[in-house]
N, C-alpha and C positions, 0 to 999 in steps of 0.2 A: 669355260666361257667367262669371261671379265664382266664385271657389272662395274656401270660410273657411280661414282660418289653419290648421284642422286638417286640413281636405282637404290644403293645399298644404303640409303637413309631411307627413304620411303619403306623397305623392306623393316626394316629394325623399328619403324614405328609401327606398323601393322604388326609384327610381334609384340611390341611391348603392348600395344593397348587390347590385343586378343588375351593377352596375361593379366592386364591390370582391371580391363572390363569387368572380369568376372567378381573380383576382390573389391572393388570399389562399389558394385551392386550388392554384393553379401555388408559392407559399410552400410551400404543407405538402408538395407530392410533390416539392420539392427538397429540404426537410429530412428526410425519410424516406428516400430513395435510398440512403446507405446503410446506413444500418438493413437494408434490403429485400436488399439485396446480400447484407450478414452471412448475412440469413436464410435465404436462397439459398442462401449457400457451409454453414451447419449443415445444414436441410435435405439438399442433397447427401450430407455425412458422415453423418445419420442413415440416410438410405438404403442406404449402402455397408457400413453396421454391424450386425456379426450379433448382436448383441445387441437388435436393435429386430424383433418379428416380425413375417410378410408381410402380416398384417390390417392391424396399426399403423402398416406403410408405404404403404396405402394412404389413410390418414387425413392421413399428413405429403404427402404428393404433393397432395393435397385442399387442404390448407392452402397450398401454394405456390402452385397453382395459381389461387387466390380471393386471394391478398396483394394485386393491385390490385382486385379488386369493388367497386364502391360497394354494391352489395346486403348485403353479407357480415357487417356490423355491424345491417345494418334483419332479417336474419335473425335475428342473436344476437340482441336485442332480446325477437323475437317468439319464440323458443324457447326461449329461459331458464326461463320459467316453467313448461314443457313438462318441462325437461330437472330441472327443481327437485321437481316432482311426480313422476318417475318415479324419481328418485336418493332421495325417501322410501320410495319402495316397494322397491329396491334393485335396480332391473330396470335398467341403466343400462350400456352398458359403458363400462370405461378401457382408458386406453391403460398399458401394467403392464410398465416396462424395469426391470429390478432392477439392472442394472449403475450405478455410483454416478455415473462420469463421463459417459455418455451420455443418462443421468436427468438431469443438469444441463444439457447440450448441448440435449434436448429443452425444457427448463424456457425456457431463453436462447431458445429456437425461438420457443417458443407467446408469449414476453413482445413478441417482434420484431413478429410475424405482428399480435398485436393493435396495436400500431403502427400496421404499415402500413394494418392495418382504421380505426384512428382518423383518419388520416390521407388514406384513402381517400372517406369520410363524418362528416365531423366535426360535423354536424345528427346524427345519428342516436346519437355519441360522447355529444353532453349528456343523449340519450334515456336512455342506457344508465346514465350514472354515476345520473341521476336514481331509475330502474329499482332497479339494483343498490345503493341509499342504503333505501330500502323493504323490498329482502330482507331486507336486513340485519337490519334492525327486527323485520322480519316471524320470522327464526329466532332472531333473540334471544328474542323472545315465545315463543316455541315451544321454546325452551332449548334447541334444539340447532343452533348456530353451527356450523361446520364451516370447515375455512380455506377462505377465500374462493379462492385460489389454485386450488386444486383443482377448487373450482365452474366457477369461471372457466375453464380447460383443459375440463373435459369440456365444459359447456356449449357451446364454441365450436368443438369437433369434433361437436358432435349437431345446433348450427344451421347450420352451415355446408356440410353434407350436402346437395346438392338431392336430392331423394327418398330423402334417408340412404343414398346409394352407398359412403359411408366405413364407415360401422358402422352396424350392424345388430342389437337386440336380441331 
C-alpha cells in the first residue's frame, strides 16, 4: 500500500515525538528536582510555623503532596474558571499569613510547586499559559484586573483539591 508524502510525514512525526516525549520529560523532572526539594524543605518550615494556621496547612501538605501529579495542572486548567467566578462573587477562601517573612516563604512555595506542576505536564502547561492570556483579556474588559499572582495561588489551591479536601467554602 503507497502512502502520500503527507501520510508519511505525519506518520514520522508521531514517531519522533512518541521517542522524544519520553526523553524530553525524564529533561524536565531532572531539571525540577531541585526546585521540588526547595519546595519540600519551605513546605516543611511552613508547616512547623505558627504563623501559618491549621486549615492553611492543610492546603500546603495538599500542595506537596500533588508536586509530582500530572493531573494537577489538567486540574488548574479546568478550575480556574470555576475559581474566577466565584472569587467575583467573593465566596472564595485564601490562604491569609500576615507574618511578612513566612508570606514570602509561602509566595517562594506556591512559585516552586507550580514548577514542579509545569514540569510534571507540560501539554497541559501551554493549555494554561494559553487559558490564563484570555483571562487576562477577559478582566481587563471587565476592568477589574486583579494581580494575577494572587489568582494564580488561590486558584491552584481550589484545583488541586480532589473533592476540595483542602478548603472548603
Amino acid at each position: 500500500m503507497d502512502m502520500t508524502l503527507g501520510a508519511q510525514i505525519a506518520l514520522a512525526t508521531i514517531v519522533v515525538a512518541l521517542l522524544a516525549y519520553p526523553l524530553f520529560m525524564n529533561f524536565l523532572a531532572r531539571r525540577a528536582q531541585p526546585g521540588r526539594l526547595k519546595m519540600a524543605d519551605l513546605g516543611c518550615e511552613l508547616l512547623a510555623s505558627p504563623h501559618v494556621k491549621e486549615s492553611d496547612k492543610d492546603a500546603i501538605e495538599g500542595m506537596m503532596a500533588d508536586a509530582y501529579r500530572w493531573r494537577t495542572l489538567a486540574e488548574f486548567v479546568v478550575f480556574l474558571p470555576v475559581y474566577l467566578f466565584r472569587l467575583r462573587r467573593r465566596n472564595v477562601p485564601r490562604i491569609d499569613i500576615r507574618d511578612a517573612d513566612t508570606r514570602k516563604k509561602f509566595q517562594e512555595f506556591v512559585g516552586l510547586h507550580m514548577a514542579s506542576a509545569v514540569a510534571a505536564n507540560p501539554i497541559f502547561a501551554l493549555l494554561l499559559v494559553l487559558e490564563l492570556f484570555f483571562v487576562v483579556i477577559a478582566l481587563i474588559c471587565l476592568g477589574s484586573l486583579m494581580r494575577i499572582g494572587d489568582v494564580l495561588i488561590g486558584a491552584s489551591l481550589y484545583a488541586e483539591a480532589p473533592g476540595r479536601r483542602h478548603i472548603e467554602a
